[in-house]
N, C-alpha and C positions, 0 to 999 in steps of 0.2 A: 540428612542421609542422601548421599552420590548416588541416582539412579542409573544413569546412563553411564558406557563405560568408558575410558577419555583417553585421548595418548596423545603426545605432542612429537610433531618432529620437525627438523631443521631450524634448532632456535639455540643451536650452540654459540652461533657467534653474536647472540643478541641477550644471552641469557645473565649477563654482569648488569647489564641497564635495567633488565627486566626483574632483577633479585630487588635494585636497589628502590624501584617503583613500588613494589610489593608490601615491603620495608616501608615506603614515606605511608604509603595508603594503611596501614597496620598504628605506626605514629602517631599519625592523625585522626584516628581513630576514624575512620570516615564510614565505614559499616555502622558503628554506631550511632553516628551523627545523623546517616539520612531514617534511619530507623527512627530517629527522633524529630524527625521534619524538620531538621537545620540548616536552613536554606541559607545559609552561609558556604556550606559546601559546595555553592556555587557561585553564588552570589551576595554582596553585604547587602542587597534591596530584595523584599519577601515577594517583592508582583512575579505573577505568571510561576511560582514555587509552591506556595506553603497551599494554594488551593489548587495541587498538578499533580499531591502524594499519596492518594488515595487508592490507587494500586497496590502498597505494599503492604496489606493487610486484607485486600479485597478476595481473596479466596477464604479464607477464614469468617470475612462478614455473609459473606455468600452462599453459607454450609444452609445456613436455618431456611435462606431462600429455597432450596431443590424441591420440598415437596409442595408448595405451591409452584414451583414451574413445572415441577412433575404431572401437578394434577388440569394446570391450564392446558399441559400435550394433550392429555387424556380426552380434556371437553371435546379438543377440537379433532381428535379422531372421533369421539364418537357423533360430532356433529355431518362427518363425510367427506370432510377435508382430505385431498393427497396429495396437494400440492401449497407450496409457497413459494411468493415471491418478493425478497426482499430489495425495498427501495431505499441508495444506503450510497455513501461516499468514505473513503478513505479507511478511516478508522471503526465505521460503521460495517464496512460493507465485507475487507480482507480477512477479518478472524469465522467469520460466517463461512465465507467462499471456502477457505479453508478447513472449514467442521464437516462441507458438503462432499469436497472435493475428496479428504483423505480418509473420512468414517464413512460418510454417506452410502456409500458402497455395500458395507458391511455391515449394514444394520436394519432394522425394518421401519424408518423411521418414514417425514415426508420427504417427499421429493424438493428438495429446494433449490431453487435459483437464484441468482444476485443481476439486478440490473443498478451498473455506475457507469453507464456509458449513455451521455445526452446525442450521439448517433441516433437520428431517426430509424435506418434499420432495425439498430439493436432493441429500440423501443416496439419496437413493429413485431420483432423477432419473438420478443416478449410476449407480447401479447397473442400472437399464434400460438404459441406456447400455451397457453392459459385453458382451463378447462375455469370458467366464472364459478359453477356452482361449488367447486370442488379446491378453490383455490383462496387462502388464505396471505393477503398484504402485511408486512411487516415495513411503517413507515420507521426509519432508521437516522435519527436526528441529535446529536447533544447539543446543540445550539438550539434544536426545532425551525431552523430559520434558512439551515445550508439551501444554495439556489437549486443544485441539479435535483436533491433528494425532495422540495419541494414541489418542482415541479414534475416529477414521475410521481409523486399523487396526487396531483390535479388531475394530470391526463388520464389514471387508473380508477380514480376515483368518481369521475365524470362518466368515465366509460362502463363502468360496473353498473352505474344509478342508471342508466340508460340502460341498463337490459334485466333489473328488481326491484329497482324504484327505493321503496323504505327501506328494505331487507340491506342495502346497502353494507351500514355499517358495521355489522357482526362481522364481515369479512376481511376486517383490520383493525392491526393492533399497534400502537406506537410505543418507541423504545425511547425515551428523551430525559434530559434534565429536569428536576421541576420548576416549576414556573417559566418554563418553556412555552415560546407560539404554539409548537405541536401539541402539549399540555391541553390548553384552551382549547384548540380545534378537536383535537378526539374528544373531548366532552362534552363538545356541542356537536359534531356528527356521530356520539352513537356508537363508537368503536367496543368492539369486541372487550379489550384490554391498553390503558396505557401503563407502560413500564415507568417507573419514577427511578434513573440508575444514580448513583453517587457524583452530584457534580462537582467533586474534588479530581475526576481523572481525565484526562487528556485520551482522547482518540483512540490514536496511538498505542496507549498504555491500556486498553480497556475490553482485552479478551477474554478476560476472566469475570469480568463483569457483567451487566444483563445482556449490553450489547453483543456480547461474545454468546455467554450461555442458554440464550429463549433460542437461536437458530442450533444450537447445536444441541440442544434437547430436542427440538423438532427433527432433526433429521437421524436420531438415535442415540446419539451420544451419552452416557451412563457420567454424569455431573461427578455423581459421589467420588467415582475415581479419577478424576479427573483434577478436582478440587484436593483432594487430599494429594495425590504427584505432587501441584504445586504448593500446598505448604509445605514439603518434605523437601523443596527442593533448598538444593545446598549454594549458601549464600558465600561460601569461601571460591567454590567454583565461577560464579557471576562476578564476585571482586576480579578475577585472577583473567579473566575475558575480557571482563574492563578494563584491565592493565594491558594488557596484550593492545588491545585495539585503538587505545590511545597513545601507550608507546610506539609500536609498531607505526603507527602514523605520525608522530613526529618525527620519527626515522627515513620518511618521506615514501611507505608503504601503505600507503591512503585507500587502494584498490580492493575490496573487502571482498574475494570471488568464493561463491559458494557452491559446494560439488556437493548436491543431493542425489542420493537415492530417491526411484523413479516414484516410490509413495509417500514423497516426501517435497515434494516439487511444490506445493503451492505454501509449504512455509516461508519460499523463501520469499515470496511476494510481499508474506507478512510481515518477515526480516528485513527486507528493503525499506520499508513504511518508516519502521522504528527506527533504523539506524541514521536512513538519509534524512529525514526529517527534524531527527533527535540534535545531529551532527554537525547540517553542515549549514553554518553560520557564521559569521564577525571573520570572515575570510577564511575559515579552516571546512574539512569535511569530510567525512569516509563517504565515499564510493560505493557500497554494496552493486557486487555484479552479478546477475542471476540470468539464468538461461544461455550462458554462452556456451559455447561448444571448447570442449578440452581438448586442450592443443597439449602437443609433445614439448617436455619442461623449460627445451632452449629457446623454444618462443614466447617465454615471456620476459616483461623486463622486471630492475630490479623495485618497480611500487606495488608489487603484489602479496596478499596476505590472503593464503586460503583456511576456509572451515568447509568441513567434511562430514558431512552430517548425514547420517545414513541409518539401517534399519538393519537390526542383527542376521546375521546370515547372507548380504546382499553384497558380496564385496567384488564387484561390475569395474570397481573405479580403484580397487588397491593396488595394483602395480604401478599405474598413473601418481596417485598418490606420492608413494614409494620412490619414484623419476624425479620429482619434485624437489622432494626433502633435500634428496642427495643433490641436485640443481642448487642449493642452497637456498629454497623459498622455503619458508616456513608457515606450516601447515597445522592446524587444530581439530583434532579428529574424534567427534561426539557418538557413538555407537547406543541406538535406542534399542531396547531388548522387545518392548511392547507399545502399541501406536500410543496409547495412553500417556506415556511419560513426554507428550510434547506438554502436556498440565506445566510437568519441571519446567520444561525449554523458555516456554511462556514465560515465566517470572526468573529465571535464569538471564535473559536477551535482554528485558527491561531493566533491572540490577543491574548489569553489566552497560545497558548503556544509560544509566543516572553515572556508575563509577566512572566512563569515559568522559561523559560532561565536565567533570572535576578537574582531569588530567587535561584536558584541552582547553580548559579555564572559558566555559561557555554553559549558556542555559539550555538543559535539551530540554525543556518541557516549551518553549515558545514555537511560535514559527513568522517570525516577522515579512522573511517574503513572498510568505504566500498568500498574506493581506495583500502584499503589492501588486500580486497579478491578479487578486480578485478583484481589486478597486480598477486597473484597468481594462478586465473586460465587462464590469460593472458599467464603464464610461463608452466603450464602444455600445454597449446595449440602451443606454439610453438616447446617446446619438440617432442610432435605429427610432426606439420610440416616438425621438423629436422629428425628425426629418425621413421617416422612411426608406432609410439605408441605412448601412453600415462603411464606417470610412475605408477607403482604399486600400487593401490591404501590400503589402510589397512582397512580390514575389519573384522567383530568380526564373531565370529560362529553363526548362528543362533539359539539359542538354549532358553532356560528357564533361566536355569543356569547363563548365561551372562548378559540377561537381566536386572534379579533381582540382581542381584551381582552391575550391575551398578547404577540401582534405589537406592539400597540399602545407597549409599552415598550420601543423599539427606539428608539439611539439614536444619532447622528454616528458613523461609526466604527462599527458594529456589522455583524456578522454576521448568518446564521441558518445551522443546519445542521441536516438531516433525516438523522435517524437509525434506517435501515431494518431492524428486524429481521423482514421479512419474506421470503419464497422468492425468491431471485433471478432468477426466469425475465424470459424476453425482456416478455413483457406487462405486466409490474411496473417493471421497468426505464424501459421506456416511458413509463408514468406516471406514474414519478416525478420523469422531466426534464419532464414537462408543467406537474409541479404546481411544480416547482423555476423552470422558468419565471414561473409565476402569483404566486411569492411574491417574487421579483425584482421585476415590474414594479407588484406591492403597494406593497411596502417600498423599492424601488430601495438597497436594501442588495445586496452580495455573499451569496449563496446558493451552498450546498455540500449534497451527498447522497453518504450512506456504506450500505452495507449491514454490517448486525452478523452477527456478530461480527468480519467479516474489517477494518473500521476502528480498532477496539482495538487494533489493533497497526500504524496511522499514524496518520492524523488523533487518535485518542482523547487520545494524550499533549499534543497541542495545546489540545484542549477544555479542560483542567484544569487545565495547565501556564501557557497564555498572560497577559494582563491580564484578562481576565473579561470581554470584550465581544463575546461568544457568545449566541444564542437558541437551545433545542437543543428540536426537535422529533421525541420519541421515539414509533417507530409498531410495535406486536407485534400478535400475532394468536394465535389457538388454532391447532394443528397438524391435520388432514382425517385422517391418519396419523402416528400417532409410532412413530418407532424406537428399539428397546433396546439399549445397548450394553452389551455382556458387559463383564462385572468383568478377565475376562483373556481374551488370544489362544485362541481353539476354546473357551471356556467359553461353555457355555446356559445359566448362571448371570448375572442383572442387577439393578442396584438401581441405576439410572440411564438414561434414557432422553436420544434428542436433543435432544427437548423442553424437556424438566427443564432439561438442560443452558445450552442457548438461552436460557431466560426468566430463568435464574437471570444471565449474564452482563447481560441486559440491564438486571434488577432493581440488579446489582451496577455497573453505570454511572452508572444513573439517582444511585446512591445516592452515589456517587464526588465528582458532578458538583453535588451538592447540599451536600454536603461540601467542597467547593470554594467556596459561594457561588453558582453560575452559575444562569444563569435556563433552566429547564427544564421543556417538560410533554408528558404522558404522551399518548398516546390508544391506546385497543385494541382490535382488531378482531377481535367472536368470531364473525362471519356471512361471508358474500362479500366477501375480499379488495377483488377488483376495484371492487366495490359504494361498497365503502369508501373506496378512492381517489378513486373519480369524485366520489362525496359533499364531499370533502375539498375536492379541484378546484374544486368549485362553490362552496363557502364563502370560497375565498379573493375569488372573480371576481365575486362577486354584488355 
């Protein structure tokens, strides 16, 4: 049953290719096959497949789970909890921030937070934040092993034991695979709760699952309805999105720009996650663009493919829309009647990008380069260890000159992507859809902005993976404050700091991405942050 309500425009002169795509995917029975874990549908080899399909059934396993995640919410209000904070990367951390950002509001649930950012700040920021008695840790782990999420409970962990002593571990509960490192460790420290979630699902794919539904029962979210949207949701729909977005991309519309309503803005963080990481590999890639500012139809070019995803009654962006079509971009426009039915979206976005996999003749459940930039800031960090620094990193002059010199090799079809590894605060944030603006109407290229490290595990695998028609503008800075991370949980022993950690991922991108071919440059900022954006700003505009 179609929740949401759907309308398509400007796909007249695409709509002969796109009948007879429909048509092969109908043939092949390809709905059927992945329904059946036929990992032929992507691949003749079952690795990194047939243990990556446990999403398409996971809301239906997950009906019996509600009343014990119901009744865990309960202990821990009436324990005095009002606060969480969850420690979480990628696919961990985006369907959570998302529970908090678009229900959270609206319900009387806790108050929750997401720290995926190894910025000493934002760890700092965090922990100001914190009321200890009243705050309940959610370690956020499918591996149990990821670095950043490791290390943000060390440091919370240590720091908490330092102000209760025993009483510690009631104050965290872990969400992991079983037989997971985190597994072991919440059972030898005493943890409130460890979640044991399905580890047949990928990151990525796993909103619906504990890692999605323990934060988004904590912050109010009514599961039941939530869970029932997505079984109901309509699997002809997610085929036909599929088609769209794999067609549409061999058509050489790779640029996947998403025009959300204002309560609706942090899915597309979640939509970025899944498509860029699902997609862009063995040289191919969709784009997802979010956050960009909408530009009048004749600036854009022709690799743009919009969805319009918005909340009934909200129609901010329908004449724009409407500009477009008739511009001859073609446009996919999803109308949600109640916040509830993102349940559908959820397994709607996932289905549609396992059917894009197919069509693009690639495995979305892998992510091969994004081992490759963990393995090198893996080697930068142990350099650190061995020798007490970290290697040389190359960075360009800040100037005008450089800049534009490097834009300057932008070419039909290219990107640019700004990759932040600076503090995430609201004022940076800010700045950098200004400047993400200002390099848009430079370049009138597709413009995207990630904050590091929390993009390394979406977008990153796109950066390295796709055809190489990426400009990556990488931006670090010194730390005001750096924090230590204890070697182990309650240890005041450290030979690694946030810092360290930080700069070595971003040095170990830079180098990924260079290694790859891609065009990339550096700039660094050891003075006022702010200073340095507005600088920046000014160089693109002048």
């Amino acid at each position: 049953m179609l929740l949401c309500q759907v309308e398509k425009k400007g796909f007249a002169p695409f709509q002969e290719g796109l009948n007879a795509a429909v048509q092969q995917i109908k043939n092949d029975r390809i709905l059927d096959r992945i329904n059946n874990h036929d990992h032929t549908v992507w691949h003749p080899e079952p690795d990194e497949i047939t243990n990556r399909l446990g999403w398409l059934d996971i809301a239906n396993r997950m009906i019996p789970e509600i009343s014990k995640i119901n009744r865990f919410v309960e202990d821990v209000k009436a324990d005095g909890f009002t606060q969480v904070l969850l420690l979480g990367m990628g696919g961990s951390s985006l369907a959570p921030e998302l529970f908090t950002k678009t229900f959270g509001p609206h319900t009387d649930g806790l108050d929750l937070r997401v720290l995926d950012s190894t910025d000493p700040a934002m760890v700092l920021s965090c922990r100001d934040w914190i009321q200890p008695e009243k705050t309940l840790f959610i370690v956020s782990t499918k591996s149990g092993s990821t670095v950043e999420t490791y290390s943000f409970f060390k440091y919370f962990y240590t720091w908490m034991q330092s102000l209760m002593n025993d009483d510690v571990g009631r104050h965290f509960i872990g969400i992991t695979d079983p037989g997971s490192r985190l597994e072991t460790i919440g059972n030898d420290l005493k943890f409130r709760n460890v979640f044991l979630n399905d580890p047949n699902i990928g990151g990525r794919f796993s909103a619906l699952s504990h890692f999605g539904l323990i934060p988004a029962a904590l912050v109010g979210v009514d599961l039941k309805i939530l869970l029932k949207n997505a079984i109901e949701a309509d699997w002809d729909l997610a085929a036909e999105i599929g088609v769209l977005l794999g067609y549409l991309t061999m058509t050489g519309r790779d640029k996947l720009t998403f025009i959300l309503s204002h309560e609706l803005q942090s899915y597309g963080d979640w939509a970025e996650q899944l498509i860029a990481e699902s997609t862009g590999k063995n040289g191919r890639g969709i784009l997802p663009v979010i956050g960009e500012m909408l530009l009048d139809a004749d600036q854009y070019g022709g690799d743009r493919f919009f969805i319009h995803l918005k909340m009934h009654g909200n129609n901010t962006s329908d004449s724009r829309i409407s500009d477009l079509a008739q511009a001859g971009h073609p446009v996919f426009c999803l109308t949600l009647k109640d916040i509830y039915e993102l349940g559908e979206q959820f397994f709607i976005w996932e289905l549609a990008t396992a059917v894009c996999g197919h069509l693009l003749k690639i495995n979305p459940f892998d992510q091969p380069n994004v081992e490759s930039a963990k393995k090198a800031a893996q080697n930068m960090t142990r350099n650190y260890l061995e020798h007490g620094a970290l290697p040389q990193s190359e960075t360009a002059l800040f100037t005008r000159e450089s800049l534009i010199q490097f834009l300057n090799q932008k070419e039909k079809g290219d990107y640019i992507a700004i990759q932040v590894y600076l503090p995430m605060t609201t004022e940076i944030v800010d700045q950098i859809h200004i400047i993400q603006a200002a390099i848009q109407a430079h370049t009138n290229l597709a413009v995207t902005s990630g904050f590091g490290p929390r993009f390394l595990h979406s977008t990153g695998q796109l950066h390295k993976g796709d055809s190489g028609n990426g400009l990556f503008i990488q931006l670090t800075c010194d730390a005001r404050q750096d924090v230590a991370i204890p070697n182990k949980p309650g240890s005041k022993d450290s030979d690694l700091s946030f810092q360290i950690l930080k700069t070595a991922q971003a040095m170990g991108d830079y180098q990924a991405l260079k290694n790859e071919k891609r065009r990339v440059i550096h700039f660094h900022f050891d003075n006022d942050v702010h200073q340095a954006l507005n600088k920046l700003h000014d160089m693109i505009i002048q």
